[in-house]
C-alpha positions, 0 to 999 in steps of 0.5 A: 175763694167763693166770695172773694171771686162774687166781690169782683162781680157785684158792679155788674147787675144794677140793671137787674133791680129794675122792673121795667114796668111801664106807663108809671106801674109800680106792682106786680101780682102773682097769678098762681097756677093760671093757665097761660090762656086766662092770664093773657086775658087777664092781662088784657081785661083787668090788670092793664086797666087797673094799673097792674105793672106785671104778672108772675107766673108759675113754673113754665118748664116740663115737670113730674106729674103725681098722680092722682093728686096733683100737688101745686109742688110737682110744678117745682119739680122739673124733668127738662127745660121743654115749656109745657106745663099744666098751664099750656104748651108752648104756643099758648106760653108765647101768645100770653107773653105777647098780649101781656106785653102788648098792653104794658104788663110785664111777665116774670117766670118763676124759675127752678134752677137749683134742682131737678126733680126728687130723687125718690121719683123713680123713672118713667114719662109721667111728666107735663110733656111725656118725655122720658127721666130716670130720676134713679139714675140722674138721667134727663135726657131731654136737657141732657143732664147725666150724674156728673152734672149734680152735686153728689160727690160735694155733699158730704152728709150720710143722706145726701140731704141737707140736714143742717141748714145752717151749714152753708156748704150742705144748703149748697151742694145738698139735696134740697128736700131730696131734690136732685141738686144741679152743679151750677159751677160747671159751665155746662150746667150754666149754659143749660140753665141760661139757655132756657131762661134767654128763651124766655128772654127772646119770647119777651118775659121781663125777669125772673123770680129764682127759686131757692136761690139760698141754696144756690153759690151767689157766684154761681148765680151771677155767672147765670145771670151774666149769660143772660140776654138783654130784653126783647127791644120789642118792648123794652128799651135796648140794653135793658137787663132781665129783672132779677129777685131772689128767693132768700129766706133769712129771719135774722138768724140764719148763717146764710144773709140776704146780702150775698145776694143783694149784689146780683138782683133783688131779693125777697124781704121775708122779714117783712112778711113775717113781721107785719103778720105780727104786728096786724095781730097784734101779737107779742106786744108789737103796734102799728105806732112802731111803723114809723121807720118801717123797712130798714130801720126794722133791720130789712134789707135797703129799698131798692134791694128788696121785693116786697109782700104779705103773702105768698104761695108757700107761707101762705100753706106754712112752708118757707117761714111761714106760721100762724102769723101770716096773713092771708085771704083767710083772715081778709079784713086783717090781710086787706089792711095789711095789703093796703099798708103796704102799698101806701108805704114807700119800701121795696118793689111790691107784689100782690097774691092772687090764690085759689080756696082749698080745702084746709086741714088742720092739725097739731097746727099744719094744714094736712092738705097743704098739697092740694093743687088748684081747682081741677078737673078729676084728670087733674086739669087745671079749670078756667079762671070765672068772672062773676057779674061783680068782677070776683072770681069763682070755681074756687079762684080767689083773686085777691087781686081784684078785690076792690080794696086792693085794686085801688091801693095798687092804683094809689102806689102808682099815682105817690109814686116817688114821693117821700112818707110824710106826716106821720100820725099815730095814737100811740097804739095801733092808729096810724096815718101817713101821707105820700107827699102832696099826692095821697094819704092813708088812715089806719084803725086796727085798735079796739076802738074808734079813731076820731083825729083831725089829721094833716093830709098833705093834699090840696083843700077839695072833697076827695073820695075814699077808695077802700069804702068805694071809688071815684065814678065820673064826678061822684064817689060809691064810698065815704068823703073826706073833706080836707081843708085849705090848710091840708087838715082833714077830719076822719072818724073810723070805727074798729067794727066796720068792715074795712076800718081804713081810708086812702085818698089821693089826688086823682080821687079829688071829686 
């Protein structure tokens, strides 16, 4: 009956694919953990000027709070729907959504809404806003939920746990990791949760990223989404829909399938994250030659359905299809090519992760100190966001971001924007080059070896600058030139031992 009742819903969301970036942005980045105060001037300083389309920020609501630790997952953990948090209070919330906007980046919240906070989390105030919960008894006064509005009369496992994923009636109506699971049939519960996010909505955010939403009825999910406000005609055009994507997790082999959701929103392609780690390493026998029908021809979900990454604030730590095979920060000029790829490439809506350094651990191969939050104070008090003089960051930020290697590729996939993939080239291994129309083009060297080819760019005749070894600066270029001739053809030459063994192009950095 449930999805006979979701195929009647499914022509209702196609305004919930759109991103509604502005001025011609195509990529999103994820600040994780930013306090709302270095967000706001983030957005002001650096990501409007460099192209940046919009910014997803970590969990806004009122949660646990562990002590001493403070764990990045306690945000994940709500106690309420109040909007205080180890990122700011409300005011400083509302005041980074405005500045955001008021420069043409967009805000999406990562929202928890399947669950509250674990049932083992006993009772007391110690909460991001001090409000009282008695996890014991399903009690959460400040929403108000009490027991009837949770899912433990349709769990049918001993535990009350999910204990077999692959039943898709325990992943729904079982505890998550012990997280106290919402009953989001009941209207109730459903007017709870759209009331928190219209908030948001009414505060000018452009979507939302739903947490496990794999765990979540997609009837149940679209009779929220339904609820929903149209965006803030402040700065979106009238009758325009929240942006939704989804967090699914399917590698090709689980019961429950991105498609029941592709209907209501986007959804997060964890195929392409995972192979594409495979395929950088080199591991398994995969090559970048085997790119040439990248996305859907490698059995992932339609374009426009999906959303897009290398990398993310799980499997970067090894949770949520995470392994050894993704890529990240760690393993920078492997993941910077990988980034770069991607944002060559027409699939999907992209999105950049923007990290902080701790302190690895590992062992049996886990990272035992995949808890650790971000770089704090010892109250447990997330530190500022530093600048250096060369634009990276410090006190433990990472900011892959800002790297200029990324910078300019997030820049690239603006100005291709909307042109086909052409002019493939690869050497039967891992060279590999392509073009976006008339309007840019991307080499690859992940072999063992030099890459020497005269290749068909697709561009204009004219001298460009590369933008991975430099970048266009007024009529002169910091990095490498290509010269491409009358007939589109351009000579390149790429050794596998230096530091950044590709090159980009495209038209704005003709000199």
């Amino acid at each position: 009956m449930k999805l006979l009742v979701l195929a009647t819903l499914l022509g209702l969301s196609s305004a919930q694919f759109d991103p509604h970036m502005k001025d011609g942005r195509t990529s999103l980045v994820h600040l994780f953990e930013w306090r709302w105060a270095d967000i706001a001037e983030e957005c002001e300083r650096y990501l409007a000027p460099n192209g940046y389309g919009g910014v997803q920020i970590s969990p806004p609501a009122e949660s646990i709070v562990v002590y001493p630790w403070h764990p990045w997952w306690q945000r994940y953990q709500p106690i309420s729907y109040n909007l205080c948090s180890r990122s700011g209070n409300e005011d400083e919330l509302r005041d980074m959504i405005t500045r955001c906007n008021n420069v043409g980046v967009n805000v999406y919240v990562d929202a928890v809404i399947n669950h509250m906070c674990k049932a083992i989390a006993g009772e007391g105030k110690y909460t991001s806003c001090g409000s009282y919960f008695n996890a014991n008894k399903r009690d959460f006064p400040s929403v108000p939920y009490t027991a009837w509005h949770f899912n433990d009369d349709k769990c049918y496992t001993s535990s009350g746990i999910i204990e077999d994923f692959d039943d898709i009636y325990q992943a729904r109506n079982c505890r998550l990791l012990d997280l106290l699971d919402l009953a989001l049939e009941k209207d109730y519960v459903r007017d709870k949760v759209a009331g928190y996010m219209n908030k948001l909505i009414d505060m000018g955010v452009a979507g939302f990223r739903v947490d496990a939403a794999k765990h979540m009825w997609p009837e149940d999910l679209n009779a929220v989404y339904g609820r929903l406000n149209n965006l803030n005609t402040k700065w979106f055009s009238s009758g325009s829909r929240p942006f939704i994507f989804q967090e699914v997790i399917n590698l090709g082999d689980e019961a429950i399938s991105v498609s029941e959701y592709t209907g209501i929103g986007r959804v997060t392609e964890f195929k392409y994250t995972t192979k594409l780690g495979v395929i950088m390493r080199k591991w398994d026998g995969e090559k970048l030659s085997y790119l040439s029908n990248w996305g859907e021809g490698w059995g992932m979900m339609p374009s426009d359905k999906a959303l897009v990454f290398v990398d993310n604030h799980d499997n970067q730590r090894g949770h949520g299809a995470g392994g050894e095979f993704i890529l990240t920060f760690w393993d920078a000029r492997l993941y910077k090519m990988a980034v770069g790829l991607m944002l060559a490439h027409p699939y999907g809506v992209t999105r950049v992760m923007s990290s902080y350094h701790w302190d690895r651990n590992i062992v049996n191969g886990e990272d035992e100190n995949d808890w650790i939050g971000p770089p704090s104070y010892d109250d447990g008090t997330t530190k500022p966001v530093t600048i250096n003089p060369d634009s990276s960051c410090g006190d433990g930020w990472v900011c892959e971001h800002r790297w200029r290697q990324i910078r300019n590729m997030v820049k690239f996939r603006n100005l291709v924007n909307g042109e086909p993939l052409s002019n493939w080239w690869d050497n039967g291994s891992n060279q590999v080059a392509f073009g976006r129309g008339s309007r840019g083009f991307i080499v690859i060297n992940n072999d063992d070896g030099t890459l020497d080819a005269t290749l068909n760019t697709g561009l204009p005749g004219g001298t460009y600058c590369d933008v991975i070894s430099g970048q266009k600066e007024g009529s002169s270029c910091t990095g490498k030139q290509v010269q491409v001739g009358g007939d589109g053809y351009a000579y390149f030459n790429i050794s596998n031992s230096e530091e950044d063994p590709f090159i980009a192009i495209h038209a704005d950095s003709k000199l």
